[in-house]
C-alpha positions in Angstrom: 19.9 -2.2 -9.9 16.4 -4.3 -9.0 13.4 -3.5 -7.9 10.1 -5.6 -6.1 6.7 -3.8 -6.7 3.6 -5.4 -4.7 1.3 -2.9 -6.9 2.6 -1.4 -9.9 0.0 1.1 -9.8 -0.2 4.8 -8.0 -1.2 8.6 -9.7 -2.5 11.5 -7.7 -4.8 12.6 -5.1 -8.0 14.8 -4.3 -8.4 18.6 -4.9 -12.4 18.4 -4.6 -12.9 19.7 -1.3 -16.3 18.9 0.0 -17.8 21.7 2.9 -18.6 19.5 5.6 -19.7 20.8 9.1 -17.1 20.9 12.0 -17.5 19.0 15.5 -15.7 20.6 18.5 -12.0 20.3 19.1 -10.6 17.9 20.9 -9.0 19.2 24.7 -5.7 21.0 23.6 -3.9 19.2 26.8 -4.4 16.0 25.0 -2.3 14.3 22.7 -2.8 13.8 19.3 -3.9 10.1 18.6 -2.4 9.8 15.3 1.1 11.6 15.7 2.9 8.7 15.4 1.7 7.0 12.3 2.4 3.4 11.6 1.7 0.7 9.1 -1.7 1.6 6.9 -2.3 -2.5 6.5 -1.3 -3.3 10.2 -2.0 -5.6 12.9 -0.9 -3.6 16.2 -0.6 -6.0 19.4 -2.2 -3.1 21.9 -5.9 -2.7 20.5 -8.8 -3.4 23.0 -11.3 -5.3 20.8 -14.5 -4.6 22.3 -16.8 -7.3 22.7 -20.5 -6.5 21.5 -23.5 -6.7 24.2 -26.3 -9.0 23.2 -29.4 -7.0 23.8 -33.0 -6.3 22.4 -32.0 -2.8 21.7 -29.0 -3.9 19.3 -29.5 -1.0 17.1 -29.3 1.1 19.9 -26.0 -0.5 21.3 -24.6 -0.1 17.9 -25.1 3.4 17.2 -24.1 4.1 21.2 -20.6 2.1 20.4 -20.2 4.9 17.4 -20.5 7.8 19.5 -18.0 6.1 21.9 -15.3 5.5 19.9 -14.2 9.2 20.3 -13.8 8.6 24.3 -11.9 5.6 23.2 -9.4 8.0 21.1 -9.2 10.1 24.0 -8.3 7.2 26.5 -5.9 5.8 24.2 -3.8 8.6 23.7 -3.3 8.4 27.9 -2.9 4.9 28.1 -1.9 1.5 26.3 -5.0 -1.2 26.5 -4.8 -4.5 27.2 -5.3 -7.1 23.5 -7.9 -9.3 24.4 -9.8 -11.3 21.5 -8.2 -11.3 18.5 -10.6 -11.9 15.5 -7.4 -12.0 13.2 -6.1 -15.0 14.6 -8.0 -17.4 12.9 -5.8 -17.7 9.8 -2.4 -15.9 8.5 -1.9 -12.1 8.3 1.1 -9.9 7.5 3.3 -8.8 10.8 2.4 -5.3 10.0 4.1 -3.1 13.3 4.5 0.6 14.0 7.5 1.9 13.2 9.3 4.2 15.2 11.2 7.2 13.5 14.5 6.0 15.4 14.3 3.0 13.5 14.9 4.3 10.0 17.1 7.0 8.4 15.6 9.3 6.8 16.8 11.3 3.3 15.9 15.0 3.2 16.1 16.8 -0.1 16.4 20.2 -0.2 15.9 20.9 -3.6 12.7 21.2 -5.2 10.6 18.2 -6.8 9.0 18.3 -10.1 5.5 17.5 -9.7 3.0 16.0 -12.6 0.1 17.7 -11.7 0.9 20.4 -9.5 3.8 23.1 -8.7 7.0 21.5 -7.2 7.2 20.5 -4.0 9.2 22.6 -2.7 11.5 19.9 -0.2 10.6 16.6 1.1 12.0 13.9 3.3 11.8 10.0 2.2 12.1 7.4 5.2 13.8 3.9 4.5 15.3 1.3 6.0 18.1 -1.2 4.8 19.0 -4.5 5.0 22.4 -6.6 3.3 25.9 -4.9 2.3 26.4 -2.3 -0.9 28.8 -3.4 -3.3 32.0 -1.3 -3.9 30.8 -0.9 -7.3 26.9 0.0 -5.9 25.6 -2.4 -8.6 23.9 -4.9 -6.2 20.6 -3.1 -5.0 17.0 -4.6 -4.9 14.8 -1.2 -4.5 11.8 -2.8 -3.0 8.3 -0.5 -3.3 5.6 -1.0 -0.5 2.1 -1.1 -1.4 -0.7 1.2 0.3 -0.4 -0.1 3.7 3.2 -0.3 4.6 6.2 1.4 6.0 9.9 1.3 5.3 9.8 -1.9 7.9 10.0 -4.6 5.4 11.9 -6.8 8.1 13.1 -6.8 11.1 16.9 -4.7 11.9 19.2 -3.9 14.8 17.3 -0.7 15.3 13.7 -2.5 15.0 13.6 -6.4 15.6 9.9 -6.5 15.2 8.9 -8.8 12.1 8.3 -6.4 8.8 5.8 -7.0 6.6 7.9 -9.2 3.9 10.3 -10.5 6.5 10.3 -14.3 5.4 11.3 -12.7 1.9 13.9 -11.1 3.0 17.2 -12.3 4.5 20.2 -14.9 3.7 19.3 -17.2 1.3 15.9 -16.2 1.1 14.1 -14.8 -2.4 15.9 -11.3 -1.5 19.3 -12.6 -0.8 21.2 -10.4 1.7 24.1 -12.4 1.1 23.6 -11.0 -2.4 21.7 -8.3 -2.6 21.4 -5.2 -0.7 18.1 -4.2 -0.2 16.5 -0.8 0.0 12.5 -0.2 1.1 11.2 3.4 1.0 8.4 4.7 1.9 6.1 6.2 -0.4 6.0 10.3 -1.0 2.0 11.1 0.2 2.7 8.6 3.1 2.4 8.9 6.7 5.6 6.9 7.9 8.8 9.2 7.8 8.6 10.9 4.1 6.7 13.9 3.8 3.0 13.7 3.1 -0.2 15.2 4.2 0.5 15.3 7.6 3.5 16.5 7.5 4.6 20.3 8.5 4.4 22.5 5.8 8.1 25.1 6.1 6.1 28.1 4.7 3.3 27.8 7.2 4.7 25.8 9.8 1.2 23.8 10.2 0.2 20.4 8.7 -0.2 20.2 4.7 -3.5 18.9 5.5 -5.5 19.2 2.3 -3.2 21.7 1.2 -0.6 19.3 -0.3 -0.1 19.0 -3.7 -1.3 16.3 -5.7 1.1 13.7 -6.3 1.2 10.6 -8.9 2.9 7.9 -9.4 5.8 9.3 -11.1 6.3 11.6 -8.6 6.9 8.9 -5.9 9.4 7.3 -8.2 11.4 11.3 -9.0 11.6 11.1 -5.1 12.7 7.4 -4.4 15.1 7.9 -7.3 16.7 11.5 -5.8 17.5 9.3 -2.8 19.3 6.8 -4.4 21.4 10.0 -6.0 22.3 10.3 -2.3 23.5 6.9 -2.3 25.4 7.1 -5.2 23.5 4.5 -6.4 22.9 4.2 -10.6 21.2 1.0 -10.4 17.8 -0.4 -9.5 15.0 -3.1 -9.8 11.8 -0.9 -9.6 8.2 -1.3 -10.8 6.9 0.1 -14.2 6.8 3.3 -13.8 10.3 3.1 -12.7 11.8 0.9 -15.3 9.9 3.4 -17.7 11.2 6.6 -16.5 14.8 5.4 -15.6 15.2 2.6 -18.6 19.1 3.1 -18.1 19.2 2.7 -13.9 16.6 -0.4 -13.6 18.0 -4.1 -15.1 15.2 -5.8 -13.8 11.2 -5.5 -13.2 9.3 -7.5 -10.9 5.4 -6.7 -10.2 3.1 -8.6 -8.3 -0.1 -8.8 -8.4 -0.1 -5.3 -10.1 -1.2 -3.1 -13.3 -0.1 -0.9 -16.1 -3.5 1.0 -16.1 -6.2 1.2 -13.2 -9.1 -0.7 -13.7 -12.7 1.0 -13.3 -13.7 -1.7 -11.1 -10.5 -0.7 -8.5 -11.1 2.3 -9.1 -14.9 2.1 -7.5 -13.1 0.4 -4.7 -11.0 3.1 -3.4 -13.9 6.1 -4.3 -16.1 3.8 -2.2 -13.3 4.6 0.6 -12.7 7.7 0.4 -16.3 8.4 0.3 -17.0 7.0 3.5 -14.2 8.6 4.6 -14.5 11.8 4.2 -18.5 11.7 5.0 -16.9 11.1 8.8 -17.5 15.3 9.8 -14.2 15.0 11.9 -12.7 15.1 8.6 -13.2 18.8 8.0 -12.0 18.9 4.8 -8.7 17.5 5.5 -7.9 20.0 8.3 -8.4 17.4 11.7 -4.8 17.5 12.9 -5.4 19.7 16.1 -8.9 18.3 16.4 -10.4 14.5 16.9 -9.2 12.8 13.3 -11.8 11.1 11.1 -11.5 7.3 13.1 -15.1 6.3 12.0 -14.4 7.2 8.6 -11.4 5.5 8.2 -12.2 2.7 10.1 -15.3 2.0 7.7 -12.8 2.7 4.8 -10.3 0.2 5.9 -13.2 -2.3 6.3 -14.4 -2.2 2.3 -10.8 -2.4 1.4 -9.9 -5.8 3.7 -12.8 -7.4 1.7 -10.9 -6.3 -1.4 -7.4 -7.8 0.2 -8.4 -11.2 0.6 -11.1 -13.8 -0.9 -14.8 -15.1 -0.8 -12.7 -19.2 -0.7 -10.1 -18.5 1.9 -13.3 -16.1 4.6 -15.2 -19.7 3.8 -12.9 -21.8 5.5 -12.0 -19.6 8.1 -15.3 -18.2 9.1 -18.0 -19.9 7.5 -21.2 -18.9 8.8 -20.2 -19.3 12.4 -21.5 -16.6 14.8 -19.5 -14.8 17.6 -19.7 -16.2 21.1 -22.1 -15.0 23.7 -22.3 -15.4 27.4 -23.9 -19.0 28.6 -26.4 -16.5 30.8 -28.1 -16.4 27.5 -30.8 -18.6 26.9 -32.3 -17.8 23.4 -29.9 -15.9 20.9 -31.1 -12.8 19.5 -29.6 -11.7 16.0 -27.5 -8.2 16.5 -27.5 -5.7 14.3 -23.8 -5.0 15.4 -21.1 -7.4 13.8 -22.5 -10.8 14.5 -21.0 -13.3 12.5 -17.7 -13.7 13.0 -16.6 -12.3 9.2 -18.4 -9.4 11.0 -16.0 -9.4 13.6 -12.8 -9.7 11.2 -13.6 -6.6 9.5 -14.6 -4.8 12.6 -11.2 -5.5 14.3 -9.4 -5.0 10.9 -11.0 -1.2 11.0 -11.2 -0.4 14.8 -7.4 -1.8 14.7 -6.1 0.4 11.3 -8.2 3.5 12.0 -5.7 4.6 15.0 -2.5 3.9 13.1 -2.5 5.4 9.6 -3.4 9.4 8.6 -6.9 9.5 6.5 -5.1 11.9 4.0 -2.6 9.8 3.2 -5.4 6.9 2.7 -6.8 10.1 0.5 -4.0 11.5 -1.6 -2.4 7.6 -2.4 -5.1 5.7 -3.0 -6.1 8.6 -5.7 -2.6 8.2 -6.6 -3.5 4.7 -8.1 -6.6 5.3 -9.6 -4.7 7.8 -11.9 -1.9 5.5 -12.8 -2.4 4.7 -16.7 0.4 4.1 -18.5 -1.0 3.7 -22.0 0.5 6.2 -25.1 -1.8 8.8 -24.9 -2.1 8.8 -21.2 1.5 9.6 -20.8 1.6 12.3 -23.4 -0.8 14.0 -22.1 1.2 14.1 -18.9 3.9 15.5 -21.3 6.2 12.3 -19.4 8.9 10.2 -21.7 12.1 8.4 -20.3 14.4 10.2 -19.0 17.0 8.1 -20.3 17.8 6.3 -23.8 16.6 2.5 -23.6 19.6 0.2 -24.3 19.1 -3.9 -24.5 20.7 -4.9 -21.2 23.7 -7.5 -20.9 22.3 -9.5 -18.4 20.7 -13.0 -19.2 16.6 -12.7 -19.0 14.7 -15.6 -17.5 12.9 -17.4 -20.0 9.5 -16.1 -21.6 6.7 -18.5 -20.1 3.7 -17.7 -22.1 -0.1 -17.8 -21.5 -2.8 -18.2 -24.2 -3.3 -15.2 -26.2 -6.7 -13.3 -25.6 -9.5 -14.3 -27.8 -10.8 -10.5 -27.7 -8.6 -7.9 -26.5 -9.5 -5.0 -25.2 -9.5 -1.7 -27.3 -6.9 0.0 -25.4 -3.8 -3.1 -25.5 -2.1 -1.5 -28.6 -1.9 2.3 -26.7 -1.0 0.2 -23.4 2.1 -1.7 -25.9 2.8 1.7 -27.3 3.4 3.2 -24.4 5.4 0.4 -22.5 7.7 0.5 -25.5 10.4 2.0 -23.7 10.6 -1.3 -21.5 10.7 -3.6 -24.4 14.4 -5.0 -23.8 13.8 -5.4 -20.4 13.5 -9.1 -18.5 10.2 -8.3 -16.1 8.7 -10.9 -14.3 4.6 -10.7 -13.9 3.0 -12.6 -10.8 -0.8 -12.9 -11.1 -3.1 -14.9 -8.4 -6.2 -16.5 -9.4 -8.2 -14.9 -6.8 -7.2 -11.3 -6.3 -10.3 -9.6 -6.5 -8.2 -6.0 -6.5 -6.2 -6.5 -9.3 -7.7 -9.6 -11.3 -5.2 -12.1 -12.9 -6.7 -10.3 -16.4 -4.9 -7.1 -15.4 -1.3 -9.4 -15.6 -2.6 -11.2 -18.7 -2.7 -7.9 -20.0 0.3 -6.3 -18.7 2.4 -9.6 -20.1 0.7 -9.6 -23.5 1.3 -5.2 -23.9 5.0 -6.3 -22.9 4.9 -8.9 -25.7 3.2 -6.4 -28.6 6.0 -4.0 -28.0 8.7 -6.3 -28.7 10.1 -7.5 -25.2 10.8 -11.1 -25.3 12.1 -11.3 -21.8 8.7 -11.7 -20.3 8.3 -14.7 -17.4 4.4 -14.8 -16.4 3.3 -16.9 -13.7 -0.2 -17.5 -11.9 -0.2 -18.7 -8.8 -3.3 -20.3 -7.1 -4.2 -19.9 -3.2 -7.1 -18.4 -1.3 -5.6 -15.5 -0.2 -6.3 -13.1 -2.6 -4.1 -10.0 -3.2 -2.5 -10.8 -0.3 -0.7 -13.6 -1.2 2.4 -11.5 -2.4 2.9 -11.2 1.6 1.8 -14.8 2.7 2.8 -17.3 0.1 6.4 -17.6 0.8 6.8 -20.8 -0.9 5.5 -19.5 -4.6 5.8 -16.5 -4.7 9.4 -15.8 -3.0 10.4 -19.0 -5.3 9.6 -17.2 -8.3 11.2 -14.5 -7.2 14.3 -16.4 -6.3 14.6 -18.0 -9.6 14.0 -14.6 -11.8 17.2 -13.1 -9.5 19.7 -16.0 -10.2 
């Protein structure tokens, strides 16, 4: 069976607990804002964006909308606001929405899950959603793996009709054929959307994990995804790396977009620079918020450094420029703000003030440290003590054809350990996507990837880079190249 990955990276999360000081709980008559989580990289219809009051005392106004926002968290978890402007308009997004928990199944597992780093976990649930018909010989599945920000809801079903975040992917004669295929998305162990996490209840305790849950890598996520597919009585899948690695026997196919086979330092930075700002927010308290006021500032700041690693400096250009936000007529002489003022200002203020209410921070947390640890080069994995779990055999079906790249003048020191260690997926076809201007994961990163593939004897490599201004975001916006590719790889 098949599997789509959008980042073939993820590893383990944080066991550094910092002491920071406590605020005062929330009113126990009011709801918890976040207890129904939805999409991390979302675009939610019923966010009041605020509009920012020109004054001489901008700094004043901007620390003042700060210590609002928690009066805003109260209000919202009594009542639905109205969407009035919305900054995100000006150019393509992905139809992120918030899934309900009757609009999935979910698989709980009752035995308990070898962990890499940590004790077993010791039963978890995974949420997913489905799309096409099985086979009656269950050979016919596409296991498609969300990246950070997304649920199960990869497109719309009879149970949820709202648009899912691949849902011009997905379908009849579209790149993941339903007429074909049938088509299973997951989400992620750690996550916040239906499978157990953070967040969710711990049975010994009864109360949240909280900072309590164990650390979790990539592998893990894959054990899990993989224990529900023994439920299905499925033996087939197309899965990322790790997955092809682990479960050589179970996967025919590879396709990774816009992904890695070993974090980068510079992504890495990325995502500490989140969850530094994160967890500076003191409603944080070390992880343990769920009866109290969650960590919204933090998060919403977090989300904000990511969206600038999402998308690129061309495509903000064209849609922003150096344009300013509007201000009332009454004005007669603008004075600069000190509060988002340009409108690229106002993009990533939305993007955060719209994501901080609909994702759990621990999640954000435990996954994104997931990724940074995700390194599958030979002495990485023995370290870990991981090897297939499952002989490699050179699979029947026909490969696409090897579409090759120049060679790199200098390779890095660590391409022979990365081709050592991908050995195990040497006879596997595996189409690479890499886009020119993903600042995330850098088209270098795929170059690689292809070239480790290549050292350790697979010659069923396809490598393609695509162009565009959207950055790492193009594997959900460019239909026409990317789901082509994709298309073509399948037949």
């Amino acid at each position: 069976m098949w599997r789509i990955d959008d980042i073939a990276a993820h590893g383990q999360p944080w066991n550094q607990l910092t002491n920071i000081s406590h605020v005062p709980p929330a009113p126990k008559d009011v709801p918890v804002a976040f207890g129904s989580m939805a999409s991390l990289r979302c675009k939610p219809s019923i966010l009041n964006f605020r509009p920012y009051i020109e004054s001489p005392f901008t700094f004043i106004s901007l620390l003042a909308q700060h210590a609002a926002r928690e009066n805003r968290i109260l209000s919202l978890r009594a009542s639905s606001l109205s969407d009035r402007s919305d900054p995100s308009s000006s150019g393509p997004e992905p139809p992120y929405a918030r899934p309900s928990p009757s609009s999935y199944k979910t698989y709980h597992h009752t035995k308990p899950l070898p962990l890499t780093y940590s004790e077993p976990l010791p039963e978890f649930d995974v949420a997913y959603e489905t799309w096409g018909t099985l086979s009656p010989a269950r050979d016919n599945v596409i296991l498609l793996h969300t990246g950070l920000s997304a649920s199960s809801h990869a497109a719309s079903t009879l149970e949820n009709p709202a648009p899912g975040w691949w849902e011009k992917f997905i379908g009849p004669g579209r790149a993941l054929d339903t007429s074909q295929f049938f088509v299973i998305c997951a989400n992620v162990l750690g996550g916040c959307y239906g499978s157990t996490g953070p967040s969710s209840i711990d049975p010994l305790t009864g109360n949240p994990y909280a900072t309590t849950f164990p650390v979790i890598s990539i592998f893990d996520m894959v054990r899990a995804q993989f224990a529900l597919l023994d439920h299905l009585g499925i033996r087939g899948s197309m899965r990322a790396l790790a997955a092809g690695w682990m479960f050589p026997e179970r996967v025919s196919k590879i396709v990774s977009i816009s992904g890695t086979a070993r974090s980068s330092p510079s992504s890495i930075a990325m995502r500490f620079a989140q969850r530094s700002v994160l967890m500076a927010d003191p409603n944080w308290n070390e992880g343990f918020y769920y009866d109290d006021l969650p960590p919204h500032t933090g998060l919403k700041l977090a989300r904000q450094i990511a969206t600038i690693t999402y998308r690129s400096g061309p495509e903000w250009d064209i849609r922003f420029g150096r344009q300013l936000r509007t201000v009332s007529p009454a004005i007669e002489q603008r004075i600069p703000a000190l509060c988002p003022d340009f409108l690229i200002e106002t993009y990533l203020d939305h993007q955060g003030e719209q994501f901080c209410l609909k994702y759990d921070a621990n999640s954000l947390i435990y996954i994104s440290k997931a990724m940074d640890l995700f390194d599958m080069t030979e002495a990485s994995l023995a370290t870990l003590g991981l090897s297939p779990l499952t002989p490699t055999t050179p699979p029947a079906a026909r490969s696409a054809p090897a579409h090759t790249h120049p060679p790199p003048a200098n390779p890095a020191p660590h391409l022979p350990a990365l081709a050592a260690g991908l050995r195990p997926l040497s006879h596997m076809p595996i189409l690479i996507l890499g886009v020119q201007s993903d600042i995330l994961f850098p088209v270098e990163q795929q170059r690689e990837l292809a070239d480790a593939l290549r050292m350790a004897g697979n010659s069923h490599v396809s490598y393609y880079e695509l162009g565009g201004v959207w950055g790492h975001d193009t594997f959900l916006l460019d239909e026409q190249n990317v789901g082509g590719s994709i298309r073509g790889f399948l037949l």
